[in-house]
C-alpha positions as a Markdown table, in Angstrom:
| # | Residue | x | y | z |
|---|---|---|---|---|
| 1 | Unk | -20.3 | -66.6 | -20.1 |
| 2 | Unk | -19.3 | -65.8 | -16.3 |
| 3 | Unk | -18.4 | -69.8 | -16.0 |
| 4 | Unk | -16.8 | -70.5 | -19.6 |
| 5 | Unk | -13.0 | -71.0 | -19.6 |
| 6 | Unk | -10.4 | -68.3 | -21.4 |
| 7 | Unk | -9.8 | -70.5 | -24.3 |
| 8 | Unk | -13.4 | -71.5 | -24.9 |
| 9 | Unk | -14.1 | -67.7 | -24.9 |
| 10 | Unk | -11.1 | -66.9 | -27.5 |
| 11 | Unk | -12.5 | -70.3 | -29.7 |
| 12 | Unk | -16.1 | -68.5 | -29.8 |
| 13 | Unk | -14.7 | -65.2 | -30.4 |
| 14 | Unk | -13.2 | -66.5 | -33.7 |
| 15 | Unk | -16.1 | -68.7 | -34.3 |
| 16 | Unk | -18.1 | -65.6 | -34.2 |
| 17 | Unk | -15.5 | -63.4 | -36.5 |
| 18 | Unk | -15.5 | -66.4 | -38.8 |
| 19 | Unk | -19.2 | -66.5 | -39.5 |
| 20 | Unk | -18.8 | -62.7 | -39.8 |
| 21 | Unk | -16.6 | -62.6 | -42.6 |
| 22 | Unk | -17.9 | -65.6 | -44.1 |
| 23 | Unk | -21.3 | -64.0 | -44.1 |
| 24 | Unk | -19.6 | -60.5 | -45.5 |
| 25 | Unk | -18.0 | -62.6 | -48.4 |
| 26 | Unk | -21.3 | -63.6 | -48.9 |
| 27 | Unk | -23.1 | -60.4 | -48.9 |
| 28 | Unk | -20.6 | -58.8 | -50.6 |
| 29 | Unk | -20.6 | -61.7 | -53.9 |
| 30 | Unk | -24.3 | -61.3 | -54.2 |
| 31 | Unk | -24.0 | -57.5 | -54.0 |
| 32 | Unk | -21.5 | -58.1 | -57.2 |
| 33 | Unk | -23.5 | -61.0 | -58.8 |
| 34 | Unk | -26.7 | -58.0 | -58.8 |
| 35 | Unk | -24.1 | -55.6 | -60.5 |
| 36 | Unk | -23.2 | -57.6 | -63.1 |
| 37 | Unk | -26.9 | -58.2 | -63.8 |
| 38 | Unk | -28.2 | -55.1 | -63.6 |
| 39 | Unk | -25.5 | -53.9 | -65.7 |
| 40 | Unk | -26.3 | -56.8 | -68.3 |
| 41 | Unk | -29.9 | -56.1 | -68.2 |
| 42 | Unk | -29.3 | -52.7 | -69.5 |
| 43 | Unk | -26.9 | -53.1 | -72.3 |
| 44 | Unk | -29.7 | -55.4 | -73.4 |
| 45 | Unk | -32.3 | -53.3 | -73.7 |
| 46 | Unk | -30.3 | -50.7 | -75.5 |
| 47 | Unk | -29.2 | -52.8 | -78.2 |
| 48 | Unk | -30.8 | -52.5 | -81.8 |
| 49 | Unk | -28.4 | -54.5 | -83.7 |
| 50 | Unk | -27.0 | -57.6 | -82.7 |
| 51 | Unk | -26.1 | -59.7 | -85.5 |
| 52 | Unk | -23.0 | -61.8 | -84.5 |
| 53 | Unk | -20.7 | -64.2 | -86.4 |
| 54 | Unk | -18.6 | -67.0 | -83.4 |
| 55 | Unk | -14.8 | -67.8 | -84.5 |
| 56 | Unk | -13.9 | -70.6 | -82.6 |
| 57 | Unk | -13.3 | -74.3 | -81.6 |
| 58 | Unk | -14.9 | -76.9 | -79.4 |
| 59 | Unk | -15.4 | -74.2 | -76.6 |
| 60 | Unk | -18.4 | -73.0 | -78.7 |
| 61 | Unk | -18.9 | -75.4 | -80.9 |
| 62 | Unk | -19.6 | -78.8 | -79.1 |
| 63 | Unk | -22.8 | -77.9 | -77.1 |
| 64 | Unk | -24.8 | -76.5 | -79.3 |
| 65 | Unk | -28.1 | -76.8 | -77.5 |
| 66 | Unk | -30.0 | -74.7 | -75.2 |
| 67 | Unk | -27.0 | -74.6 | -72.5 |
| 68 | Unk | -24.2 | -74.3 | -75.1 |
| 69 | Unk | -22.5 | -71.0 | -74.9 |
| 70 | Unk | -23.8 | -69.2 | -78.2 |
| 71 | Unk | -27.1 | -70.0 | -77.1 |
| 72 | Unk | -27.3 | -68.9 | -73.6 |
| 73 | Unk | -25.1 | -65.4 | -75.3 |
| 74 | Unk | -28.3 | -65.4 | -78.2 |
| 75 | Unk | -30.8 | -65.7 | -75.3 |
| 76 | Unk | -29.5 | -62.3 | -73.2 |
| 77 | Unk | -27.9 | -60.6 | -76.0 |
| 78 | Unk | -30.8 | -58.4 | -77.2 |
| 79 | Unk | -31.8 | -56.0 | -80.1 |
| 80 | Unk | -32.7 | -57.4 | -83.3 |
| 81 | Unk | -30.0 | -60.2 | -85.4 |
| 82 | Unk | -28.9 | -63.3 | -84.7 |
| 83 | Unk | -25.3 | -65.7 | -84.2 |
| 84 | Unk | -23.7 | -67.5 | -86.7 |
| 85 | Unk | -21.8 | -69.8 | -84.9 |
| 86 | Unk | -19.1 | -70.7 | -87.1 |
| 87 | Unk | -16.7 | -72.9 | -84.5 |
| 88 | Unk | -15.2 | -76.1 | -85.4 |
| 89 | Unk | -13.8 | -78.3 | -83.0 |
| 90 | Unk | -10.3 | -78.8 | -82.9 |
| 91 | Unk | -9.4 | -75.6 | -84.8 |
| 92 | Unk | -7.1 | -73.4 | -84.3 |
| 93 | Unk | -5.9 | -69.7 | -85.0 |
| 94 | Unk | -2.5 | -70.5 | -85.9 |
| 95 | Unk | -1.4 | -71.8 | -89.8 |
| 96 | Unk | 0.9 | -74.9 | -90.3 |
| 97 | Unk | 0.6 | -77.3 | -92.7 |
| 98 | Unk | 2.9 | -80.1 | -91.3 |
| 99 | Unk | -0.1 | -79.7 | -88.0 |
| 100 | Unk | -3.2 | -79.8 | -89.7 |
| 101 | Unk | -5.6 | -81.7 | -88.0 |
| 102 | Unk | -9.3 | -81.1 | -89.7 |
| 103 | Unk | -8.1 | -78.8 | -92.4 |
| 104 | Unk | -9.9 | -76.2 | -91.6 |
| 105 | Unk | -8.5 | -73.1 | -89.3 |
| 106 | Unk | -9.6 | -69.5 | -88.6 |
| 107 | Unk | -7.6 | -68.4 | -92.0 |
| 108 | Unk | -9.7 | -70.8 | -94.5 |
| 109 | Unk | -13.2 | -70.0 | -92.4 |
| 110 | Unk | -12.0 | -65.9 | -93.3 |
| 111 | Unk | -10.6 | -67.2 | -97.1 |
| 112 | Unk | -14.1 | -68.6 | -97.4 |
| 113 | Unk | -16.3 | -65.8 | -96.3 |
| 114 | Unk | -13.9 | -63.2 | -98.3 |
| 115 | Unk | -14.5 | -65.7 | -101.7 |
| 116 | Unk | -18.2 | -66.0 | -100.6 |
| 117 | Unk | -17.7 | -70.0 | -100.4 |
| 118 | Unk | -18.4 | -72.8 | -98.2 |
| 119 | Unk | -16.3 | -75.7 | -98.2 |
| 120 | Unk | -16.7 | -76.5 | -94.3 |
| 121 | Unk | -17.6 | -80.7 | -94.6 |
| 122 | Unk | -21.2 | -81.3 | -93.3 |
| 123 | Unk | -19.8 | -83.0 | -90.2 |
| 124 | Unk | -19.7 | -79.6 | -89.4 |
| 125 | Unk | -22.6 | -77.7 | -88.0 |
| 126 | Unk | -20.6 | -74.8 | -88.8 |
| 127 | Unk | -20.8 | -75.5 | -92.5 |
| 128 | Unk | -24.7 | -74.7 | -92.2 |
| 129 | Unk | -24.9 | -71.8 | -90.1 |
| 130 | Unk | -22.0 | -70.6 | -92.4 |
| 131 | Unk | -25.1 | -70.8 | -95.4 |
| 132 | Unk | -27.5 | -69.4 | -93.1 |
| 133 | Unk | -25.1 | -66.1 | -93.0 |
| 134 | Unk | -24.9 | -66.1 | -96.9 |
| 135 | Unk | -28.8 | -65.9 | -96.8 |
| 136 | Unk | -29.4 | -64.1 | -94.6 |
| 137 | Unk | -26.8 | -60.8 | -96.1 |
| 138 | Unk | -26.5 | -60.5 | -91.9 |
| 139 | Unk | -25.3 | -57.6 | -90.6 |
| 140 | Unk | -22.7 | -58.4 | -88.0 |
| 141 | Unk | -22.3 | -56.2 | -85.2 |
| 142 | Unk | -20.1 | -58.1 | -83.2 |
| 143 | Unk | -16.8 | -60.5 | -84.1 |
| 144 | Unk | -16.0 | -63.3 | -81.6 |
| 145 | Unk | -12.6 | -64.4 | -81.8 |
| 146 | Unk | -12.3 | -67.8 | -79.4 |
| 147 | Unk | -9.2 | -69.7 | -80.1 |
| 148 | Unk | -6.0 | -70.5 | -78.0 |
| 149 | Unk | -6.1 | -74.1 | -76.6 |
| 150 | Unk | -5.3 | -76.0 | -79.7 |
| 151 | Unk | -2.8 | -73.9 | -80.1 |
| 152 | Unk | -1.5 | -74.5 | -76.6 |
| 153 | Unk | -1.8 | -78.6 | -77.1 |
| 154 | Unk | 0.0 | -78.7 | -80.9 |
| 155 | Unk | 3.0 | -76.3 | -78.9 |
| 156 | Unk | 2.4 | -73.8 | -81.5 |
| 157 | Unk | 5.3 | -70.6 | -81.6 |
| 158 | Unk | 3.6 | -67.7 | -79.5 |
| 159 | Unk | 5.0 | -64.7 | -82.0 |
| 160 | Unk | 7.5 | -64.2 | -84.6 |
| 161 | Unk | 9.5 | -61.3 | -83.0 |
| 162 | Unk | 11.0 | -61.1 | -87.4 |
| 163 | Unk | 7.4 | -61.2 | -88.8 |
| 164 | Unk | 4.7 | -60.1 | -86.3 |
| 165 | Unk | 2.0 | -61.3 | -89.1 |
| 166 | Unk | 3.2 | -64.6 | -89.4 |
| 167 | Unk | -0.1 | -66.5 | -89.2 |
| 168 | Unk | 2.1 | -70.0 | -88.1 |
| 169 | Unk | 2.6 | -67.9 | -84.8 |
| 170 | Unk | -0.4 | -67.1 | -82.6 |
| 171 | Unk | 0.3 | -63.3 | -82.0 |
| 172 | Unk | 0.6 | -63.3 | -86.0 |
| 173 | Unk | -2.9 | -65.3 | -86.8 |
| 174 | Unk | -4.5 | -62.9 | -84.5 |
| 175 | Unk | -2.9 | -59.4 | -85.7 |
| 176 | Unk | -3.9 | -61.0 | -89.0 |
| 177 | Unk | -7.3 | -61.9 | -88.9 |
| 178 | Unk | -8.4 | -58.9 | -86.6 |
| 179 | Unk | -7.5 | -56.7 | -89.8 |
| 180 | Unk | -9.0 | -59.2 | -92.1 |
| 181 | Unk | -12.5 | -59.5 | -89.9 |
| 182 | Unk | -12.2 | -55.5 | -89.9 |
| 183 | Unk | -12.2 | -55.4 | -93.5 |
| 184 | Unk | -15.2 | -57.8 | -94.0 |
| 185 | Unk | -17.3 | -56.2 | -91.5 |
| 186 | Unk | -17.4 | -52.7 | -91.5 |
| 187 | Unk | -18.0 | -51.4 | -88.0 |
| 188 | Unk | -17.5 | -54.5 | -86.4 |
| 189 | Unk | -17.0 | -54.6 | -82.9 |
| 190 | Unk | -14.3 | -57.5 | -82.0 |
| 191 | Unk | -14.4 | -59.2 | -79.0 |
| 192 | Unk | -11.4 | -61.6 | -78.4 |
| 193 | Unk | -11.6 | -64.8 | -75.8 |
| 194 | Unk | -9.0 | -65.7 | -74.2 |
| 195 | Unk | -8.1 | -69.6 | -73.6 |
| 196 | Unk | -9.5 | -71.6 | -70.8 |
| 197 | Unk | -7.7 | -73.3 | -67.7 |
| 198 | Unk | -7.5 | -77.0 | -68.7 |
| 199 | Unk | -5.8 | -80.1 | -66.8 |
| 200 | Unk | -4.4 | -83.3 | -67.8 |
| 201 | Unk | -4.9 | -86.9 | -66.2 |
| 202 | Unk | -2.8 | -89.8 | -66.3 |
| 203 | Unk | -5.2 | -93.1 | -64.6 |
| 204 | Unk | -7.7 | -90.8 | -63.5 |
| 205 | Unk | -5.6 | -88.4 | -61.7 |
| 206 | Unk | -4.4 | -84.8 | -62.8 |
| 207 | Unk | -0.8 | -85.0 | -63.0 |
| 208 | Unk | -0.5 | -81.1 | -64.7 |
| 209 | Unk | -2.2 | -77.8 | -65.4 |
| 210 | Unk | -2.0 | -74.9 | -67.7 |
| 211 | Unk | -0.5 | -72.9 | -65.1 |
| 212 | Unk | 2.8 | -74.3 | -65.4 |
| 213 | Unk | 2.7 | -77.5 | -67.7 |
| 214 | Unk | 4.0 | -76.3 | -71.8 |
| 215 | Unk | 3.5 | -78.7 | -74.4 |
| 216 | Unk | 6.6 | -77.0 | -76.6 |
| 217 | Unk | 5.0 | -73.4 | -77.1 |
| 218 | Unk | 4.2 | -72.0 | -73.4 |
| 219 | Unk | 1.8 | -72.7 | -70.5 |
| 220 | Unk | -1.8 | -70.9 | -71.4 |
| 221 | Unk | -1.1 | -68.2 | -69.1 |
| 222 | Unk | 1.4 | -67.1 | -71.6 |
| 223 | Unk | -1.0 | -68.0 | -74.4 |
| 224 | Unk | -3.7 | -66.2 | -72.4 |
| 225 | Unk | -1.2 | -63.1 | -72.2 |
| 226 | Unk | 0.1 | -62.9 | -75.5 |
| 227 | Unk | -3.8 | -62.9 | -76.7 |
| 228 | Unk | -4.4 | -59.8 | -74.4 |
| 229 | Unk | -1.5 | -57.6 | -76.0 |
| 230 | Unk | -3.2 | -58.3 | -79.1 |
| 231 | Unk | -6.0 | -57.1 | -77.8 |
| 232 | Unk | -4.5 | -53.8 | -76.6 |
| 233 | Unk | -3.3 | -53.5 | -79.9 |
| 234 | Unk | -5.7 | -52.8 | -81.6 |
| 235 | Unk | -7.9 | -51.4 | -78.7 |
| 236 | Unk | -10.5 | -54.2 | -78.4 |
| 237 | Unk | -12.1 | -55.7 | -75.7 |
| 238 | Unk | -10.4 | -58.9 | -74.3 |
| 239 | Unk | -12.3 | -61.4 | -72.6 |
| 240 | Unk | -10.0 | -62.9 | -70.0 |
| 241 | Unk | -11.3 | -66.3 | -69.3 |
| 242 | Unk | -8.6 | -67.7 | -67.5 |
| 243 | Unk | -8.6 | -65.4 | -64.6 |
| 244 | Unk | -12.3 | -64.4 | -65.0 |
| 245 | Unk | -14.1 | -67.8 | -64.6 |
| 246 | Unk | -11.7 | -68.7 | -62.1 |
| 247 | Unk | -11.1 | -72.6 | -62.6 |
| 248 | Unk | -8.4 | -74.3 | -60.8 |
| 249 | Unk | -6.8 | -77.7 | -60.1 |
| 250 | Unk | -9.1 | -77.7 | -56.8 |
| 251 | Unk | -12.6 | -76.7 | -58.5 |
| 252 | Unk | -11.7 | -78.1 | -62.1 |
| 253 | Unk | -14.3 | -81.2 | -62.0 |
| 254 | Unk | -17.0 | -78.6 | -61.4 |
| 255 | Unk | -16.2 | -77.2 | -64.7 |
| 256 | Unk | -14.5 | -79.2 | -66.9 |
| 257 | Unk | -15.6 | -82.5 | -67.8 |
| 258 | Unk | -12.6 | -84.0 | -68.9 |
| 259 | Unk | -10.3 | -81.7 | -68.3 |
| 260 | Unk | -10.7 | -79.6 | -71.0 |
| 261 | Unk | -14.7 | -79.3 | -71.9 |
| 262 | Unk | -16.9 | -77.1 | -70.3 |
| 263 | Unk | -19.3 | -78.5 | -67.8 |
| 264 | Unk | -23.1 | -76.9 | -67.8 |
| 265 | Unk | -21.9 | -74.6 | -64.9 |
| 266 | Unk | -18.4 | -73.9 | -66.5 |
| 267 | Unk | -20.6 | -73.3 | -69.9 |
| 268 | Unk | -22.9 | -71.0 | -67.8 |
| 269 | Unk | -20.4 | -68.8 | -66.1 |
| 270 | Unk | -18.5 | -68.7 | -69.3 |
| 271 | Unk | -21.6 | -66.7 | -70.8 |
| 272 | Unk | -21.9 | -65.0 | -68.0 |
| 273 | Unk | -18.8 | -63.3 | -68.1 |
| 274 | Unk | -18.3 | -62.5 | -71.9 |
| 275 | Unk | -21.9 | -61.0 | -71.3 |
| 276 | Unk | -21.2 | -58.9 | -68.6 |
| 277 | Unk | -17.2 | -57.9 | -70.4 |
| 278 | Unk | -19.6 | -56.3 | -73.3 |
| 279 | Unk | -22.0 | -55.0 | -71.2 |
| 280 | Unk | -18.9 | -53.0 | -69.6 |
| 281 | Unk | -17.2 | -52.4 | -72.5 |
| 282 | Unk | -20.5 | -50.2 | -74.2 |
| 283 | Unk | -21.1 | -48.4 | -71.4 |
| 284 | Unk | -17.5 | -47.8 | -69.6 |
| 285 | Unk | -15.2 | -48.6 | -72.7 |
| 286 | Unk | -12.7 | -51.7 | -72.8 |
């Protein structure tokens, strides 16, 4: 480099620092991806019992098939049980009659298993896997609570600082049903998702994000938030989602498909995570 100029030799200096670090990030995600895996690997094969029952909305419940979230969960979970995925789309957690949309929220799909009913339309798949529990007596290990968005998009009241059970608020539902799962499954270990980033479009473009954008009850971060006190409440592991899976405006079409949906990849990584969160939580505690 006897010939080459000062400011070519700073310009390949940095060239050569940038592949560095570029190549460190590298090294270093793969290193963490392994982790993750190994650590996945092994709460699999030390499971026995792993019946679990999925309350939710379209998150779980659209994709059903080989890539959709419960099934990818089913396929690395382990031990001996199965998933009832009980999610409807377009649920919620929250109560309100004057928002009802399909009728059916987290507090009728609890009513009905406490009754030992079914009234979940057909539409539903959730109204068969709901029979296939019933016959099946399962035992339920593990309680996924996976709600938030609806919530978000109907502007639903976050808590009820005068009535912090108030099931028309979403700290309330949650506080409430926690206890009511508790009761119907003895043992139970609950696991609570928090919401996903979403975006919304206006002629094709996004014009606002759950970062900032309210729709009357808070952005999701604060939705997101209020679901992880609940969490701490009651000293259950918390699944956060929104920062975990790392979706932004910049990266959203890669894993939402209209801005709200989860892609394959976004459905992938979404396993993924809430794998790896319950791999940590039985072997380091939430």
């Amino acid at each position: 480099m006897k010939n080459v100029s000062k400011p070519m030799k700073r310009i390949i200096a940095l060239c050569l620092i940038l592949v560095l670090l570029v190549a460190g990030f590298l090294g270093r995600r793969v290193y963490l991806d392994h982790k993750k895996d190994t650590l996945i690997a092994k709460a699999k094969e030390s499971r026995t019992d792993t019946g679990m029952v999925i309350f939710g909305d379209s998150i779980w419940d659209l994709n059903r098939g080989d890539n959709g979230i419960a099934e990818l969960v089913g396929k690395e979970l382990g031990g001996t049980g199965d998933i009832y995925n009980l999610s409807i789309r377009g649920t919620r957690a929250t109560e309100d009659d004057t928002l009802e949309e399909t009728g059916i929220n987290l507090g009728d799909i609890i009513s009905m298993i406490e009754a030992h009913t079914n009234t979940i339309p057909d539409t539903y798949e959730a109204a068969g896997e709901l029979d296939r529990m019933y016959a099946d007596a399962a035992y339920i290990r593990y309680a996924v609570i996976a709600y938030g968005l609806n919530d978000y998009f109907l502007g639903v009241r976050m808590e009820n600082p005068c009535g912090p059970y108030d099931t028309e608020s979403y700290a309330g539902a949650l506080r409430t049903y926690v206890e009511k799962i508790y009761a119907l499954f003895p043992g139970v270990t609950i696991i609570l998702a928090g919401p996903t980033f979403c975006v919304g479009y206006n002629s094709g473009k996004i014009v606002h994000d759950s970062d900032s954008y309210s729709y009357g009850g808070g952005t999701v971060v604060q939705y997101n938030e209020v679901a992880r006190k609940v969490a701490y409440q009651y000293g259950i592991l918390f699944v956060d989602n929104y920062a975990d899976l790392g979706v932004k405006r910049g990266n959203s079409a890669e894993y939402l498909t209209d801005g709200t949906h989860l892609t394959e990849k976004g459905r992938k990584a979404y396993a993924r995570n809430f794998l790896y969160r319950l791999a940590q939580l039985e072997y380091a505690g939430p």
